[in-house]
C-alpha positions as CSV (number, residue, x, y, z in Angstrom):
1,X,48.5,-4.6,-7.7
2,X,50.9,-4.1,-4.3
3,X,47.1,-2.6,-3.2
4,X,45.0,-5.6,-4.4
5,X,47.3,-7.9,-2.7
6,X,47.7,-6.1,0.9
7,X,43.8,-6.2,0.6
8,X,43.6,-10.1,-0.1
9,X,46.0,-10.7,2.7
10,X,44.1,-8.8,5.2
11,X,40.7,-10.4,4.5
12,X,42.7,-13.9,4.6
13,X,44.2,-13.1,7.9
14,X,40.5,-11.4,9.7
15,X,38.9,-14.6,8.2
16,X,41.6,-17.4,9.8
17,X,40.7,-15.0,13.1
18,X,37.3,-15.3,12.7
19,X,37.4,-19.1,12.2
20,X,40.0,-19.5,15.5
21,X,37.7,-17.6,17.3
22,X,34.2,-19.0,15.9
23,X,32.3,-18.0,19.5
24,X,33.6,-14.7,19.6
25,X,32.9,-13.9,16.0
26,X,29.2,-15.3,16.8
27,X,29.1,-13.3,19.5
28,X,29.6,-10.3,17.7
29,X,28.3,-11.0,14.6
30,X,24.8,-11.5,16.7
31,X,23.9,-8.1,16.8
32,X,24.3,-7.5,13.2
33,X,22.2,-10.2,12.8
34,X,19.1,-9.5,14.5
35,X,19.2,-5.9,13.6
36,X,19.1,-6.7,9.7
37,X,16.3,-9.3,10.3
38,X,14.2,-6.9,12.4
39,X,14.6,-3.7,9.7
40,X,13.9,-6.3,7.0
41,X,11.1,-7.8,8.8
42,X,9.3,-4.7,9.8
43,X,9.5,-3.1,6.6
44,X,8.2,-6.3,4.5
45,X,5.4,-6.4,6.4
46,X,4.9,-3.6,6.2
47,X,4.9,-3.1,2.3
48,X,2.9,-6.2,2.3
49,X,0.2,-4.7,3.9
50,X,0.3,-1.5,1.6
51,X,0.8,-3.4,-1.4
52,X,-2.3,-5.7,-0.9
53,X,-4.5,-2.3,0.0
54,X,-2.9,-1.3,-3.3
55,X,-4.5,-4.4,-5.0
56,X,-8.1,-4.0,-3.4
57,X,-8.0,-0.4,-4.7
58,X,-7.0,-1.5,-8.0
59,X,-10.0,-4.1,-8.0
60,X,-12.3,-1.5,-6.9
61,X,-12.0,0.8,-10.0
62,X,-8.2,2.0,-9.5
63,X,-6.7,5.0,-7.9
64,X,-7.4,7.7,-10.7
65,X,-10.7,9.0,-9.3
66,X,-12.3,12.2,-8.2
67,X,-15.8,11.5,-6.3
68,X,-18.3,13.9,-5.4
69,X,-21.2,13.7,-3.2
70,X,-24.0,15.3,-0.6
71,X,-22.5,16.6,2.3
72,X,-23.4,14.1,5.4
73,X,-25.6,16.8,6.9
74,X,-28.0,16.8,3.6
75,X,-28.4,12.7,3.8
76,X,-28.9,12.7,7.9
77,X,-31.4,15.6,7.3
78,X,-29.4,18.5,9.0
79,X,-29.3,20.6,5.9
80,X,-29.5,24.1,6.4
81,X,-32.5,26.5,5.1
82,X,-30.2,27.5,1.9
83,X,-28.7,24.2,1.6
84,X,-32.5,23.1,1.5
85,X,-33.7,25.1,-1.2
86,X,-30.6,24.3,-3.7
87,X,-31.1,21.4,-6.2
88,X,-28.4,19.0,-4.8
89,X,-26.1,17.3,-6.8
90,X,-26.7,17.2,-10.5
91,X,-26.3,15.5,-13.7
92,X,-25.2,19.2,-15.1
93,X,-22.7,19.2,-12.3
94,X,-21.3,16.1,-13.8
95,X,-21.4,18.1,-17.5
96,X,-19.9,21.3,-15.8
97,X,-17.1,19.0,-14.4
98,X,-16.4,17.0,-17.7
99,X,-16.4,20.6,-19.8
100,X,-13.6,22.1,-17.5
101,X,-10.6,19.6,-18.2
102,X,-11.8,17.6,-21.3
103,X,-8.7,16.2,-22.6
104,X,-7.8,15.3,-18.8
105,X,-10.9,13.3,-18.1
106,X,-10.4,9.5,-19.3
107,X,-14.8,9.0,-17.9
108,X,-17.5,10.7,-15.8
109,X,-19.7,7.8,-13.9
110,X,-23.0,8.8,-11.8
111,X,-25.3,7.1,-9.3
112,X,-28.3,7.2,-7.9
113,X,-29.4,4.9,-5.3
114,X,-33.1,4.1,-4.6
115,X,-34.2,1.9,-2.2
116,X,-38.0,-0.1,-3.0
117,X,-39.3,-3.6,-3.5
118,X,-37.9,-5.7,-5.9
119,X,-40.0,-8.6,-6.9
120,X,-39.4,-12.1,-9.3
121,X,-41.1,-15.3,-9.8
122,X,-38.4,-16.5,-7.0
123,X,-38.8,-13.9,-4.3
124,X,-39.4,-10.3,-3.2
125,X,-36.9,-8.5,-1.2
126,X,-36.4,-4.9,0.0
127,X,-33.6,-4.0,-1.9
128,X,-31.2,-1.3,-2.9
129,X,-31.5,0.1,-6.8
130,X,-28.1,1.4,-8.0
131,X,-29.2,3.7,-11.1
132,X,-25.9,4.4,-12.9
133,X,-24.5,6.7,-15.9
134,X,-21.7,7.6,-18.0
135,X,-18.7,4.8,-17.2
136,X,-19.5,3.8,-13.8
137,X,-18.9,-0.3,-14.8
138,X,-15.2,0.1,-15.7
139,X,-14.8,2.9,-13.1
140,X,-15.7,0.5,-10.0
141,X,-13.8,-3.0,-11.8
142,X,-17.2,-4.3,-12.7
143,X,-17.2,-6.6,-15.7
144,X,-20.4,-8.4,-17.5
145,X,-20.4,-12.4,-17.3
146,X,-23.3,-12.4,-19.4
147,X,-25.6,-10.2,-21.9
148,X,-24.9,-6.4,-22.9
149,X,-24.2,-3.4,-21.1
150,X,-26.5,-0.3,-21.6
151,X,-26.6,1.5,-24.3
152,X,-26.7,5.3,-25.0
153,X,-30.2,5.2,-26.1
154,X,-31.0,3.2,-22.8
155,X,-29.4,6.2,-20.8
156,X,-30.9,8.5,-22.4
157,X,-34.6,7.5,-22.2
158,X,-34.5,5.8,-19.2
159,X,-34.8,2.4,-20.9
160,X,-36.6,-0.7,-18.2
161,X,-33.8,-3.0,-18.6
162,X,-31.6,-3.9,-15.8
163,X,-27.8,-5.8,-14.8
164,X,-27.6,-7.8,-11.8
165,X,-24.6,-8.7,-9.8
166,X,-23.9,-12.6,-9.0
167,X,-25.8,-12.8,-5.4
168,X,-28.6,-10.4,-6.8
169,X,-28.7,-13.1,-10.1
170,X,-29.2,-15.8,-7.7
171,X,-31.3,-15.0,-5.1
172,X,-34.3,-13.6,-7.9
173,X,-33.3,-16.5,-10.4
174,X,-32.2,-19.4,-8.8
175,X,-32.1,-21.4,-12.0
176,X,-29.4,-19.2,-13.4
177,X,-31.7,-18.4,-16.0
178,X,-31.5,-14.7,-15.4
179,X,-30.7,-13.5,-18.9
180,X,-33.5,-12.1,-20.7
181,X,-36.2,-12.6,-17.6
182,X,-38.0,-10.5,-15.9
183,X,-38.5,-8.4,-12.4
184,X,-40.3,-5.7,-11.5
185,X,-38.4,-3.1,-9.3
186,X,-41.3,-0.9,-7.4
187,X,-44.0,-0.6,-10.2
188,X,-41.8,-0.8,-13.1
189,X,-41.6,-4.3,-15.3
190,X,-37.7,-4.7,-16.0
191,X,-36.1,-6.7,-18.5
192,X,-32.4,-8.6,-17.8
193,X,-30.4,-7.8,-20.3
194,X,-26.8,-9.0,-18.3
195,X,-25.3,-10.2,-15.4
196,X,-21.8,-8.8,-13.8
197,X,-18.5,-11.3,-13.4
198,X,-18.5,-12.2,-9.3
199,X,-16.6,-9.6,-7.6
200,X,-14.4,-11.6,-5.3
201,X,-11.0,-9.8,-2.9
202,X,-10.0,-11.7,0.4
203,X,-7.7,-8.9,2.0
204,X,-6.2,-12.2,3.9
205,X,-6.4,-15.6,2.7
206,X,-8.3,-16.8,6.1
207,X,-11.2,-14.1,6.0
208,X,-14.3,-13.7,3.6
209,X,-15.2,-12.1,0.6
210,X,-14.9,-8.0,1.2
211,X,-16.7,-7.6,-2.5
212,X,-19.9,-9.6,-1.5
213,X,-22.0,-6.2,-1.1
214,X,-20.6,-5.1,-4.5
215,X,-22.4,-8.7,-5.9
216,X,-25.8,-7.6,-4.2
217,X,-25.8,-4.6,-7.1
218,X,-28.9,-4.8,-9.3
219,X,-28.3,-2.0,-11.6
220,X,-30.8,0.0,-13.9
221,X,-30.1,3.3,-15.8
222,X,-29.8,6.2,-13.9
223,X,-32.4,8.4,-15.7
224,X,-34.9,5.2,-15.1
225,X,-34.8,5.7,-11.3
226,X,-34.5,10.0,-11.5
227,X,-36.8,10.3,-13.8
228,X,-39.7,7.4,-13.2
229,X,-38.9,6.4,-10.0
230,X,-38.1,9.4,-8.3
231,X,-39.7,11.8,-10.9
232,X,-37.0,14.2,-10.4
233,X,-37.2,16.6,-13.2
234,X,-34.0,17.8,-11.8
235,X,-31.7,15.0,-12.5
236,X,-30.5,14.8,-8.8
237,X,-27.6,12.1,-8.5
238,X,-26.0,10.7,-5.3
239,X,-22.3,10.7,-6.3
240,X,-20.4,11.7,-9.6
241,X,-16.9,9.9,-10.5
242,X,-14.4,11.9,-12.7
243,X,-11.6,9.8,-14.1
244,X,-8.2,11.6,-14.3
245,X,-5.3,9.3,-15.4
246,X,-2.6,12.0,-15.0
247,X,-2.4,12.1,-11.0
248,X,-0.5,15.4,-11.0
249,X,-3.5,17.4,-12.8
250,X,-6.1,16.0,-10.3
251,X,-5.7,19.0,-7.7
252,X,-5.7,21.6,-9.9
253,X,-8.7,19.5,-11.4
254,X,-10.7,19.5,-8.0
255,X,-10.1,23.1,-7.1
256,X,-11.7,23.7,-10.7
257,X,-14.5,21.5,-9.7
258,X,-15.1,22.8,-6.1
259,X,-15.5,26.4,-7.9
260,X,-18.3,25.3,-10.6
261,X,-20.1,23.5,-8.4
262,X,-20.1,25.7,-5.6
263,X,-21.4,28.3,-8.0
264,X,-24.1,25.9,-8.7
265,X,-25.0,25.6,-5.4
266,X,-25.6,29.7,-4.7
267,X,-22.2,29.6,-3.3
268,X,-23.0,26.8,-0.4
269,X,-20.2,24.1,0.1
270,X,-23.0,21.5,0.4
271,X,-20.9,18.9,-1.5
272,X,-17.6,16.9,-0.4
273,X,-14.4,16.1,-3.0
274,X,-13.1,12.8,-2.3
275,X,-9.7,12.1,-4.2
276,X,-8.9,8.4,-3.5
277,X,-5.5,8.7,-4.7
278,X,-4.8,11.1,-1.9
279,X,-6.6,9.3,0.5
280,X,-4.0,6.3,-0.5
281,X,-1.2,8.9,-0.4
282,X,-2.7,9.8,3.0
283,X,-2.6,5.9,4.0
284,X,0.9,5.2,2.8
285,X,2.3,8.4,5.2
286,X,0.3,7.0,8.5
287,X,2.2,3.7,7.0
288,X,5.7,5.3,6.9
289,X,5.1,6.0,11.0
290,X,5.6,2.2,11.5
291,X,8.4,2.4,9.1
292,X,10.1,4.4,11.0
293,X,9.5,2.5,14.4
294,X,10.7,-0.6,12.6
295,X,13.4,1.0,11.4
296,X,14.1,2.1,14.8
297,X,13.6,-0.8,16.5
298,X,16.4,-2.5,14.5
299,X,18.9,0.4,14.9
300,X,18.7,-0.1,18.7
301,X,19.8,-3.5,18.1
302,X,22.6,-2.5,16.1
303,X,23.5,0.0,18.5
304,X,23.1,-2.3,21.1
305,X,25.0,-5.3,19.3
306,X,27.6,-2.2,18.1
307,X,28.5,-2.1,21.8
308,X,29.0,-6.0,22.6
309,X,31.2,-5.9,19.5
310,X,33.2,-3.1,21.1
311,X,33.8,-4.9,23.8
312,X,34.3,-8.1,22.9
313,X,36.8,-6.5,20.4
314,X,38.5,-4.6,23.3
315,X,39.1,-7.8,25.2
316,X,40.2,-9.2,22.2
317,X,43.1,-6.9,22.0
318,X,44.4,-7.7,24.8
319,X,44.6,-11.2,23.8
320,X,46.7,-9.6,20.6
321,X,48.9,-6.9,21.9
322,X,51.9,-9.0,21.8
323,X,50.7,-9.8,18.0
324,X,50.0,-6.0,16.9
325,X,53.9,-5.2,18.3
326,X,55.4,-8.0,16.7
327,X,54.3,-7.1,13.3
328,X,54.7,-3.3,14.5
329,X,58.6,-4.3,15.1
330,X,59.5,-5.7,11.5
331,X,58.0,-2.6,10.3
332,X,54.2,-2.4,10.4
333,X,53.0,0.9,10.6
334,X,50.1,2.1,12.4
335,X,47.6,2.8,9.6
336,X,48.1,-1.2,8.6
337,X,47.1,-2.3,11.6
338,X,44.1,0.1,11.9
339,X,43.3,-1.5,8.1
340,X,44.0,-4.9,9.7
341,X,41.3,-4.2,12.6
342,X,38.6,-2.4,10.2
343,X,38.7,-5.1,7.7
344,X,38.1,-8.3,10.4
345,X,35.4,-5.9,11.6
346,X,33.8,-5.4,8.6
347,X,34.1,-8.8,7.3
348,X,32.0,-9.9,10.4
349,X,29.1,-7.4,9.5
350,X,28.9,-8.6,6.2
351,X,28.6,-12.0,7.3
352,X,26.4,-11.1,10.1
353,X,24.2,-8.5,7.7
354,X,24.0,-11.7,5.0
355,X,22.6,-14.1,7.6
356,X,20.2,-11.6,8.8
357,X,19.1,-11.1,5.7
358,X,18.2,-14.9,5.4
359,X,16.6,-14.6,8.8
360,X,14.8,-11.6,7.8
361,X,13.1,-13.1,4.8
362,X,11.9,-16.5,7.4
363,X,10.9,-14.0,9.5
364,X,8.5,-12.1,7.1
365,X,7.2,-15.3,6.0
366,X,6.3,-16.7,8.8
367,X,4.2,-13.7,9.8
368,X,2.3,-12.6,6.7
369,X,1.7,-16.3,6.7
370,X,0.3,-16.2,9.7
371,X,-2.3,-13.1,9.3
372,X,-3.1,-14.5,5.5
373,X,-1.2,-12.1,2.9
374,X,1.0,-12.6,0.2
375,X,4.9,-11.7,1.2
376,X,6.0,-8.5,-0.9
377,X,9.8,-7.2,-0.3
378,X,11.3,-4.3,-2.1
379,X,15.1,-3.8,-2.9
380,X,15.4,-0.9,-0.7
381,X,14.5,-2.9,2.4
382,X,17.3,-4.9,1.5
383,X,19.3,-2.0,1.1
384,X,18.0,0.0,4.2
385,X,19.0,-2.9,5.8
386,X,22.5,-3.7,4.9
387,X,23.2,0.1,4.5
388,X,22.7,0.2,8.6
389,X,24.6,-2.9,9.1
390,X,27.3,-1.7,7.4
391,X,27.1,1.9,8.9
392,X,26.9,0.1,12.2
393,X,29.9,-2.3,12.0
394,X,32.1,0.5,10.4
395,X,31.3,3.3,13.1
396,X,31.6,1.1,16.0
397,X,35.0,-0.9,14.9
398,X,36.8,2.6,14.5
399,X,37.8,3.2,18.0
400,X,39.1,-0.3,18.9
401,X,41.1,0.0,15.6
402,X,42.4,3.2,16.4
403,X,43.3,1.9,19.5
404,X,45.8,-0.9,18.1
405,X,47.4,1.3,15.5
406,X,48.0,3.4,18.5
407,X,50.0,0.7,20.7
408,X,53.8,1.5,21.7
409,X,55.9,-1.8,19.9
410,X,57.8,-2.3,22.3
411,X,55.1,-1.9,25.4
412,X,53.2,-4.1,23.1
413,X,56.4,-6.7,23.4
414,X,56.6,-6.6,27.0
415,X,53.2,-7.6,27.3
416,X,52.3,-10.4,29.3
């Protein structure tokens, strides 16, 4: 209790200083202040930024995916003479893949582009033919608006049926009579049998649609375009998607892959590994860098605000000496006056650390605002910034407290 009390008595006496002395106290509460709202500040904007990525990610599919595809060199037409006489990428890679980690694998998706003419009684376009297998609409966040998805038996035979995206629905069938009509993609009649939801992700509020390719998607069955199409009696595919929910099995998943499929391939690398939840893990790190310069940027002005305050608190001890020796004389000791100093100190960071906090928050605001994303703040900015606030004050009020419980009473009464 004789504790609790000595306590309450020193924060009532740093606070009737700090109220006698209001432009001081600004003064050195100042520092504190602006380097809580800079930490806070950089480091919401920065998870802002990260967390909105996060979001179009999540739209596109989700994180929890393994792609494969042709090397570059085999699309530009660079492949080598071995490269050249392999089969490509595979539908039995995809089978090969699925077989290794069974129970791991949640979906395998496939594509194969084709580009020919696509034709309607509303007009005739050049166009891209997305030929897709296995999950590929849940595994790239594709939902149907209207009709049916395919079916196994449409997969397997290569069915004429076809899904087409919102701008794809509206440039061929203006009417918005899509559903059940028909187009003929190259020489093949197709039948409508769906249409997908609009596909629709502003990264910032002021900027346009970064899905609107994905709406241009009129899809068909895979085998339709390898098989009538192409007539590829190989079952070549441009990219296979392997869906791992359990992140931590997805390296030892991909080595796996890399093996099988590189045994495939006579033993040529002619294929890349793309696992997007590393890539966002590889993001997030190139991230942390301006973490760190944010972070930096507000301890200099801690540091730099640490100094004013040891100043100003200096200079303010000379205003007190007569003050420390007085209570010194009825019997003060040194480490009570040290307390005394520490606690005035402190009580100024926290009030300085809780208005920058305020200031940091405006400060966020007003700039995600202004470049168009939502404002996302996690607890440990708040606590990364008030931990170096309070670091801060404490470190740099030591030495002027040390310095009054060091002061000789009765120089300290002779004063002037």
């Amino acid at each position: 209790m004789a504790t609790t009390g000595a306590f309450r008595e020193r924060l009532l006496e740093a606070w009737v200083e700090i109220r006698e002395n209001l432009g001081r106290s600004i003064l050195q509460a100042l520092g504190v202040l602006l380097g809580v709202a800079s930490v806070l500040g950089g480091f919401s904007i920065s998870d802002s930024q990260r967390k909105r990525a996060d979001e179009m990610f999540v739209k596109m599919g989700g994180l929890d995916k393994l792609n494969i595809q042709p090397k570059a060199a085999l699309r530009d037409g660079r492949p080598t003479a071995l490269q050249q006489a392999n089969l490509g990428l595979r539908d039995a890679d995809a089978i090969g893949g699925e077989a290794l980690q069974s129970d791991a694998i949640q979906g395998v998706s496939r594509l194969k582009n084709a580009r020919t003419r696509v034709v309607s009684g509303y007009a005739d376009q050049d166009r891209q033919v997305s030929g897709i297998g296995g999950d590929f609409i849940p595994a790239n966040g594709y939902g149907l608006a209207q009709g049916r998805s395919f079916s196994t038996m449409d997969m397997e035979t290569g069915a004429p049926v076809a899904i087409l995206g919102t701008e794809a629905a509206t440039v061929f069938f203006p009417k918005g009579d899509a559903l059940g009509q028909s187009l003929r993609i190259g020489n093949i009649p197709v039948t409508v049998i769906g249409t997908f939801q609009e596909r629709v992700f502003r990264f910032r509020e002021n900027q346009g649609n970064q899905f609107w390719w994905r709406n241009r998607i009129i899809a068909v069955p895979a085998s339709l375009v390898q098989r009538r199409m192409n007539g590829d009696a190989y079952h070549r595919v441009d990219r296979v998607t392997f869906r791992i929910p359990d992140l931590n099995a997805m390296s030892g998943f991909a080595e796996q892959l890399r093996n099988l499929v590189k045994s495939n391939h006579r033993l040529e690398e002619d294929f890349r590994l793309d696992d997007v939840a590393a890539r966002v893990r590889r993001r997030q790190s190139q991230g942390s860098v301006y973490d760190i310069i944010f972070m930096l940027s507000g301890v200099l002005a801690l540091v730099g605000g640490g100094i004013v305050n040891v100043n100003i608190q200096m200079a303010s001890l000379k205003e007190r000496v007569r003050e420390v020796g007085v209570k010194m004389a009825i019997g003060a000791p040194g480490r009570e006056i040290f307390k005394s100093f520490m606690t005035e100190a402190l009580l100024l960071t926290a009030l300085g650390g809780f208005a920058g906090l305020f200031l940091g928050i405006g400060f966020s605001w007003i700039i995600t605002s202004s470049i168009g994303i939502p404002l996302y703040m996690t607890p440990a900015s708040f606590l990364w910034a008030y931990g170096l606030a309070a670091a801060s004050g404490f470190l740099f009020a030591l030495y002027p407290a040390w310095k009054a419980s060091r002061l000789s009473p009765m120089e300290a009464l002779r004063y002037e």
